[in-house]
N, C-alpha and C positions, 0 to 999 in steps of 0.2 A: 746576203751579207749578215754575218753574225752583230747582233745589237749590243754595242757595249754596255755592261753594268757596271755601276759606281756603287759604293756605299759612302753613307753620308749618316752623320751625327745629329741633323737639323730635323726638326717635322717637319712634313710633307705634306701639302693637299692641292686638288686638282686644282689647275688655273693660276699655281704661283708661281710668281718669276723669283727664282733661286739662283743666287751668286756663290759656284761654288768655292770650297777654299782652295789654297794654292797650290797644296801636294794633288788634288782631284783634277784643277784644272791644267795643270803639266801634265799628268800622264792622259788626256784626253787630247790638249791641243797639240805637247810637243810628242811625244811617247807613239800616241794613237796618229796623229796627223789630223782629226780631225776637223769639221767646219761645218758653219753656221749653216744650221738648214739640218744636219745629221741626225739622226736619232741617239736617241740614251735610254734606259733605264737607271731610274734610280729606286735605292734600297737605304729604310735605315734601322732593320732589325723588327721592325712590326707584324711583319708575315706580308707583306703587300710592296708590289711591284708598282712603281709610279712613272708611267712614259711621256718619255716628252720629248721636245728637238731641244738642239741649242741655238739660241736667241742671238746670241755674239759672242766673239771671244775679243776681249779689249785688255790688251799689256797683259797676257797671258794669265786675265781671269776670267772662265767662262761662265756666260748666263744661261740657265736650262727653264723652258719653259713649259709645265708641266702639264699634261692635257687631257691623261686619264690615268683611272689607275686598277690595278687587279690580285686578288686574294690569290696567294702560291702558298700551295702546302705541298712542297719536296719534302716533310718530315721521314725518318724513317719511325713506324711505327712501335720500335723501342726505344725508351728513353737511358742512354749508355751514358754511365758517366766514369771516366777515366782517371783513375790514381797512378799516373805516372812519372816514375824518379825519375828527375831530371837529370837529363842528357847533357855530352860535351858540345860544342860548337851550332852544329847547321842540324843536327840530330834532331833535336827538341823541335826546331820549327819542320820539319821532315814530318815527325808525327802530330801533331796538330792543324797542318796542312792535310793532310793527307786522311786524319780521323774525324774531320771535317766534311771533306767528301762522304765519306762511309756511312755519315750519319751520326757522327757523339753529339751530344747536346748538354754536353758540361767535363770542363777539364778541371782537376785539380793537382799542379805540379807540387810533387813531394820530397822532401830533403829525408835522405837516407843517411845512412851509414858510410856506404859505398859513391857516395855521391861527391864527382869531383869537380862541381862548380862552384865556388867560395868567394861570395860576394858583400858585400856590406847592404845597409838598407836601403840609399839611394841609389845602385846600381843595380838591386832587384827591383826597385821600382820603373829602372828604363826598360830594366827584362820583360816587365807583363806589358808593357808599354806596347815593346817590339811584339810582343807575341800576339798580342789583341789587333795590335796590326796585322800579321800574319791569317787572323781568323777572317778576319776582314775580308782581306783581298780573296780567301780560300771560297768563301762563299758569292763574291763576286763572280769565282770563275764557274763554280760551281748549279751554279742559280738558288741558294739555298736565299731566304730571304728572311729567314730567322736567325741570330744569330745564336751562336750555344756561346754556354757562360762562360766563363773563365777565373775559377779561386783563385785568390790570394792562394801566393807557395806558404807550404806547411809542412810539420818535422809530420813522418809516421805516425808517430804515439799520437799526436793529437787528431790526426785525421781519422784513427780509430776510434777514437772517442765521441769523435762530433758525426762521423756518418749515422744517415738514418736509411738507407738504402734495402729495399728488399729481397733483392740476391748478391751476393758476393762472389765472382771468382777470381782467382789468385792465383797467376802464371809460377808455376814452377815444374820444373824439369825431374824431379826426379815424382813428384804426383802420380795414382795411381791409376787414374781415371781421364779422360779426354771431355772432351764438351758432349761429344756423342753423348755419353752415359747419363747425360742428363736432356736428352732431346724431347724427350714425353713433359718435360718441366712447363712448358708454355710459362716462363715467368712473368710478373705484370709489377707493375711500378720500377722503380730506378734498379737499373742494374750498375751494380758497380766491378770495375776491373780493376786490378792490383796488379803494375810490372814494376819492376823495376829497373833501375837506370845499367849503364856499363859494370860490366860484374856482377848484377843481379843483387839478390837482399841478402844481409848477412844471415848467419843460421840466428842467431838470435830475432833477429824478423821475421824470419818467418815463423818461428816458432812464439811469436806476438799475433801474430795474424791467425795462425792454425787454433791458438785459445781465446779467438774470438769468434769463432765458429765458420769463419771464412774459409769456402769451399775451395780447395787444390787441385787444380786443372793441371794438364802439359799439353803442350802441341806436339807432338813427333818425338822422334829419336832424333832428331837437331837440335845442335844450341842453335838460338836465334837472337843474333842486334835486338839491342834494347826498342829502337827504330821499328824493327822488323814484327814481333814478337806483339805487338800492341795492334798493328793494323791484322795481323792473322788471327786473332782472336775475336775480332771485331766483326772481320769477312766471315767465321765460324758462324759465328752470332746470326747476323743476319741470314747467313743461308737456312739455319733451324729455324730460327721467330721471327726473324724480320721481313726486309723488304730483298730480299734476291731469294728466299722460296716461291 
């Protein structure tokens, strides 16, 4: 039987009894089915895996009692961190779910030009909310036990300013070059990716990004979803430097 994982906000050490909160212990007692006696893992972004059973479930809050614990490093051994214009609807959480799995270990959602989510300050703040949620549970399913970071959203102009990132590549379609062409690179420290959201960057972005010495990749002769386009790049990655060579 597969051992459920939870992520939790609280520290963690061996031998304590943990009350967890409400939204955890619904999806363990009513969700999961759950009971007293069952195994868990708990996670709260440390690198370390902390096992225990649960103790009781009383008015649908569950106690976990914790009894050992152990160092997981799922890393992938590039550190990718993703500049991605934010997407419409289920998109956005599509690729941070899913660039999660793959291995990014720092997101930074960017407001474009072409970008048609338009919200005020306290409805971007339920946005990261949702989405740090979403990293959450990704790594739950995943078993990653670190979590990767998550920026504050930011206009382009300024995230060109403030990266300090040792390679740069920057999805665009009509680039002359693939990621192949740089497969001898072994690069080391943060890499950074640039997609952009539905309709991609305006020429004037790109032409922002190209006079910051940010290197011009394509994937294929396909357009590719903004969705789509971030995790292909990623799987590129990895297959040259990372963890799937």
């Amino acid at each position: 039987m597969r051992i459920s994982r939870i992520y939790t906000a609280e520290e963690l050490n061996v031998g304590q009894l943990l009350q967890l909160d409400h939204e955890a212990s619904n999806h363990l007692s009513r969700v999961l089915r759950l009971k007293a006696g069952n195994p868990v893992t708990l996670f709260n972004g440390d690198g370390v895996d902390y096992h225990g059973v649960i103790e009781a479930i009383e008015r649908n809050q569950v106690s976990v009692h914790i009894q050992s614990c152990q160092s997981q490093n799922l890393e992938s051994p590039l550190h990718i961190h993703l500049y991605q214009g934010v997407s419409r609807g289920d998109k956005m959480d599509l690729t941070l779910q899913k660039g999660v799995e793959l291995g990014i270990k720092e997101f930074t959602p960017l407001l474009t030009e072409r970008c048609g989510v338009k919200l005020d300050p306290k409805r971007w703040e339920k946005k990261v909310q949702h989405w740090e949620k979403v990293i959450q549970s990704a790594c739950e399913q995943c078993g990653r036990s670190t979590l990767p970071k998550l920026n504050p959203v930011i206009d382009l102009s300024s995230a060109l300013e403030q990266t300090n990132s040792s390679h740069h590549f920057f999805l665009h379609p009509d680039a002359k070059h693939s990621f192949s062409a740089y497969s001898d690179a072994e690069p080391t420290g943060t890499i950074a990716l640039w997609v952009g959201p539905e309709g991609g960057f305006s020429d004037k972005e790109i032409e922002q990004a190209l006079n910051n010495n940010i290197t011009a990749v394509q994937l294929g002769p396909r357009v590719l979803r903004t969705e789509t386009a971030a995790l292909a790049a990623v799987s590129v990655m990895n297959t040259l430097w990372g963890d799937f060579k």
